[in-house]
C-alpha positions in Angstrom: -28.9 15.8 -11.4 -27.7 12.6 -9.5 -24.7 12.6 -7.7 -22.9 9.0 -8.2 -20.4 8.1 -5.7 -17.4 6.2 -5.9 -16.3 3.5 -3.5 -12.5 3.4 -4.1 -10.3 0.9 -2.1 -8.1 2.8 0.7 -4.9 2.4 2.2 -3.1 2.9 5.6 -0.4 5.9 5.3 1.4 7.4 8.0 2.2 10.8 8.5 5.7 11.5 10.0 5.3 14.8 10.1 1.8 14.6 12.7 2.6 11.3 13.9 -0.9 9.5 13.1 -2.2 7.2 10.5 -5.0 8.4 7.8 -6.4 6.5 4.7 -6.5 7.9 1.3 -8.6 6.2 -1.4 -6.8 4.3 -4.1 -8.0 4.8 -7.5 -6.1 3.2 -10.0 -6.0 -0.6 -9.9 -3.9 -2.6 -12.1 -5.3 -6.1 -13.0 -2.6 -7.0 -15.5 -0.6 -7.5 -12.6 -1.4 -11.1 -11.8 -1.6 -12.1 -15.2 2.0 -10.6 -15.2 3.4 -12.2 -12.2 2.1 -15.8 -13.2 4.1 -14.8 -16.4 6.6 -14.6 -14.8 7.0 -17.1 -12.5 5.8 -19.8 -15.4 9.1 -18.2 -17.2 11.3 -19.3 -14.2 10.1 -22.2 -13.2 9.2 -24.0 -16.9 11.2 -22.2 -19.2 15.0 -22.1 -19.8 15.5 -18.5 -17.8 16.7 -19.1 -14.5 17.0 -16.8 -11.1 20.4 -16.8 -10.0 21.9 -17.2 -6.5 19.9 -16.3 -3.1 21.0 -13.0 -1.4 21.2 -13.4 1.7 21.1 -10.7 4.7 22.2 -11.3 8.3 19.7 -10.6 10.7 21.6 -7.9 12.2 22.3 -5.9 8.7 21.2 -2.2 9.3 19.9 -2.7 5.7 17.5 -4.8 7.1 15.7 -2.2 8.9 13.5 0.8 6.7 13.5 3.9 8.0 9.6 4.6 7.2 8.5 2.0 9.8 5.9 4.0 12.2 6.7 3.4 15.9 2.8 3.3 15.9 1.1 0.3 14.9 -2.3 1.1 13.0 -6.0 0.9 13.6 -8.0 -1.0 11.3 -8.7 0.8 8.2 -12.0 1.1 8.7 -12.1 3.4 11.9 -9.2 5.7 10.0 -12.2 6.3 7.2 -14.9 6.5 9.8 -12.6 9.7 11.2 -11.4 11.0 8.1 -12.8 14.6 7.8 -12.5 16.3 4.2 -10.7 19.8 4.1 -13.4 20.6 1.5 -16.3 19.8 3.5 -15.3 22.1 6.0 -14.3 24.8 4.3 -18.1 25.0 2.6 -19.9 24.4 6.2 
């Protein structure tokens, strides 16, 4: 019995909590989402639907500012998945 494994796509995610940045694979891609978004913007821009008025923010608007920005900026995402160390794998070592 062969083992297949997976390559998923990962992404950057920052931990609060621990202060670091880890990856974590991400499985589920959704490739109507283009299709959807030209949609879209061929509806705006061609048909008779039109986005109303710009909202604009001042540049000093606390809004403007998230509160999930890390103070740390990340490594690539490839040295995050070169340390990533599975709890499973050492809990069966």
């Amino acid at each position: 019995m062969s083992v297949i494994k997976q390559s998923f796509r990962r992404k950057k995610v920052y931990s609060k909590a621990a202060c670091n940045w880890s990856t974590k694979p991400v499985k589920k891609t959704y490739r109507y989402i283009t299709g959807l978004i030209t949609e879209v913007i061929n509806e705006f821009t061609i048909g008779k639907k039109r986005i109303s008025g710009k909202c604009e923010q001042l540049p000093e608007d606390s809004k403007r500012i998230r509160s999930t920005i890390a103070p740390v900026t990340p490594p690539p995402t490839s040295i995050l998945r070169d340390q990533h160390v599975s709890r499973l794998r050492k809990a069966k070592k």
